[in-house]
Short mmCIF file of the C-alpha atoms (twelve columns), coordinates in Angstrom:
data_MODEL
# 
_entry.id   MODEL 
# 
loop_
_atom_site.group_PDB 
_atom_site.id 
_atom_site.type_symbol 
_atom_site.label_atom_id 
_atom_site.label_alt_id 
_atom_site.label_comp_id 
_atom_site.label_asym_id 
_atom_site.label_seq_id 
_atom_site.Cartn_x 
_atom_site.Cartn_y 
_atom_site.Cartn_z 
_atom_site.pdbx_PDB_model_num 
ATOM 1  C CA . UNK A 1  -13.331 40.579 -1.988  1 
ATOM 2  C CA . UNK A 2  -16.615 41.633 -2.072  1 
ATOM 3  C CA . UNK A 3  -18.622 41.415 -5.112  1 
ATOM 4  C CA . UNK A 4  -22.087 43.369 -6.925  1 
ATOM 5  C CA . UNK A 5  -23.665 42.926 -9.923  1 
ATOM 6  C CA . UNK A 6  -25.626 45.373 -10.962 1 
ATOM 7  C CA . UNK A 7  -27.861 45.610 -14.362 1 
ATOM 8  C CA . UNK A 8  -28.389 48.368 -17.053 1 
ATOM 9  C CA . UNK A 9  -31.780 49.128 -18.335 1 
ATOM 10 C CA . UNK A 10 -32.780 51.611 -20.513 1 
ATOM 11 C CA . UNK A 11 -29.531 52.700 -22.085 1 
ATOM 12 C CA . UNK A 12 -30.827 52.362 -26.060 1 
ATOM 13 C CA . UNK A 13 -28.353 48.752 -25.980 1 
ATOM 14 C CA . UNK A 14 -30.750 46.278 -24.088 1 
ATOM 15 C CA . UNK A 15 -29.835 45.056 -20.695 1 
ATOM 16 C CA . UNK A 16 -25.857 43.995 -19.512 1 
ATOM 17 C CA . UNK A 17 -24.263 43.418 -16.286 1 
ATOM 18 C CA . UNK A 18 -21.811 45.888 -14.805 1 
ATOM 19 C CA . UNK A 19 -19.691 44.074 -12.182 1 
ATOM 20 C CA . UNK A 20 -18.249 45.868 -9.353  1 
ATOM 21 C CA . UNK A 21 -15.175 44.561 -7.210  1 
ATOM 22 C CA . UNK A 22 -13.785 45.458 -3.799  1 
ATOM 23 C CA . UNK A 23 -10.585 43.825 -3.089  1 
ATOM 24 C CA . UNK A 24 -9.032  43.310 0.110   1 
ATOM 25 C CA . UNK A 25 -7.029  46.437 1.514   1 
ATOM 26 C CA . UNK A 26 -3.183  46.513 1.716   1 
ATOM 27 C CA . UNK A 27 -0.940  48.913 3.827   1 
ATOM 28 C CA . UNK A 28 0.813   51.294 1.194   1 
ATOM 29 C CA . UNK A 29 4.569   51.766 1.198   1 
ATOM 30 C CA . UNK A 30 5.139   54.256 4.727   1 
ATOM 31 C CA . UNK A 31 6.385   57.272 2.504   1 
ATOM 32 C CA . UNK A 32 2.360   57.728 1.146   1 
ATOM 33 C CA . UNK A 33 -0.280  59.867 2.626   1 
ATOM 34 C CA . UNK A 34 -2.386  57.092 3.023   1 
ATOM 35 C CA . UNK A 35 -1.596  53.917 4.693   1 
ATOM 36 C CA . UNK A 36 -4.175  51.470 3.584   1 
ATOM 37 C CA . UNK A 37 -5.325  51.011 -0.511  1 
ATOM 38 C CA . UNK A 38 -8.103  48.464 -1.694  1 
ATOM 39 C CA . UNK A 39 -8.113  48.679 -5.484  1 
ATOM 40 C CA . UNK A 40 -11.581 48.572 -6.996  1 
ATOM 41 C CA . UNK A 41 -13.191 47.561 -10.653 1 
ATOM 42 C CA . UNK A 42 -16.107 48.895 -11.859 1 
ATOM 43 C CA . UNK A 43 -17.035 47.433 -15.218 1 
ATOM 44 C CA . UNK A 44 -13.480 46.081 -15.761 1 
ATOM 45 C CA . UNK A 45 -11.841 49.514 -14.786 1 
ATOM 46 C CA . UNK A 46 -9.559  49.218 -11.398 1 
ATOM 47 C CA . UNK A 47 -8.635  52.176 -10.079 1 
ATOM 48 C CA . UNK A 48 -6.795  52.185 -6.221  1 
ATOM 49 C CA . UNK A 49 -8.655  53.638 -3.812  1 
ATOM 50 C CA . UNK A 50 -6.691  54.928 -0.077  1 
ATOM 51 C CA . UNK A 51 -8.116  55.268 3.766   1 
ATOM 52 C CA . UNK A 52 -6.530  56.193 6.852   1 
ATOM 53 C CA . UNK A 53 -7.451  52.256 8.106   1 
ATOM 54 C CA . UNK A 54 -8.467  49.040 6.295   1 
ATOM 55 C CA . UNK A 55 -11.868 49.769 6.650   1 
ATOM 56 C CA . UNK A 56 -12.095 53.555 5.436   1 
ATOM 57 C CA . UNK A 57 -10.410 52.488 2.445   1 
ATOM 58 C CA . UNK A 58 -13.307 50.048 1.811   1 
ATOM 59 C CA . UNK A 59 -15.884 52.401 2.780   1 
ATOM 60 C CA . UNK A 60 -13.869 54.910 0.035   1 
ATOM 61 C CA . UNK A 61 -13.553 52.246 -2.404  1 
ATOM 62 C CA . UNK A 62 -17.798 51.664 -2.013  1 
ATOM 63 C CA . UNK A 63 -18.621 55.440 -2.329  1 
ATOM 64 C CA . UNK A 64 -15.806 55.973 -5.289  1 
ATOM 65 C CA . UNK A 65 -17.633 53.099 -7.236  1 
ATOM 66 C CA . UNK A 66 -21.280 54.188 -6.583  1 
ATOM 67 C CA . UNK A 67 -19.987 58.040 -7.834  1 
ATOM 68 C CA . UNK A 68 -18.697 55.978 -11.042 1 
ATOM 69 C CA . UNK A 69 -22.090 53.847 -11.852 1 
ATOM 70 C CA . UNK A 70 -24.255 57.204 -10.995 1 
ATOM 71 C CA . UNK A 71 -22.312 59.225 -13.068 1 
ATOM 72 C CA . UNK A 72 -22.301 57.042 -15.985 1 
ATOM 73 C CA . UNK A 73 -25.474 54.794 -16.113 1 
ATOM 74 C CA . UNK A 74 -27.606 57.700 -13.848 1 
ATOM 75 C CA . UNK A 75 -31.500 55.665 -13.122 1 
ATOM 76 C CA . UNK A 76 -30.403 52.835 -15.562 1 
ATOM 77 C CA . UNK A 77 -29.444 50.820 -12.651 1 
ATOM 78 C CA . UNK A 78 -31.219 47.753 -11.120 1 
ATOM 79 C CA . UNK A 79 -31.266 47.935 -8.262  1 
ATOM 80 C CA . UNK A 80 -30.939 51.707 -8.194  1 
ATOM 81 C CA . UNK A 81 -28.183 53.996 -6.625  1 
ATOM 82 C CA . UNK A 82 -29.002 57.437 -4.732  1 
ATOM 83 C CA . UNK A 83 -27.546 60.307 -5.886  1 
ATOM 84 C CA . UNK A 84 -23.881 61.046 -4.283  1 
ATOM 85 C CA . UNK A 85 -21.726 63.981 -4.110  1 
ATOM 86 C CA . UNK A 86 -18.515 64.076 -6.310  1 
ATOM 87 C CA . UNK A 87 -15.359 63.172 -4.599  1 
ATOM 88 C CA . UNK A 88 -13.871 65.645 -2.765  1 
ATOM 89 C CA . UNK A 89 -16.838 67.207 -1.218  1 
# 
């Protein structure tokens, strides 16, 4: 599992942590589109991420979180994210 804290300025509420985990990939039942899933938390929120190998599904899971922390906590963040394009594009 890979683990990254990550800490909120600025957001009117003082400063918290926002955790983010990466868990280790599984192969998904062979009737999916995708055959590998890592499931990911951001802030306590797991959502299962999918790749075409173990490690695309980590890379996925990375990009789908830093979408999530951009989106919602925007320059708040220490240390900071870039901007990334929405999913999908």
């Amino acid at each position: 599992m890979i683990e990254l804290v990550f800490k909120v300025t600025g957001d009117g509420s003082g400063s918290r942590d926002i955790l983010v985990r990466i868990h280790e990939p599984t192969r998904t039942p062979p009737d999916k589109n995708w055959p590998w899933a890592v499931p990911v938390d951001v802030d306590g929120r797991r959502n299962d991420v999918y790749g075409v190998d173990p490690l695309d599904a980590i890379e996925n899971g990375a990009r789908h979180a830093a979408i999530v922390l951009r989106e919602i906590h925007g320059d708040a963040l220490d240390p900071p994210l870039e901007p990334r394009m929405k999913e999908g594009q």
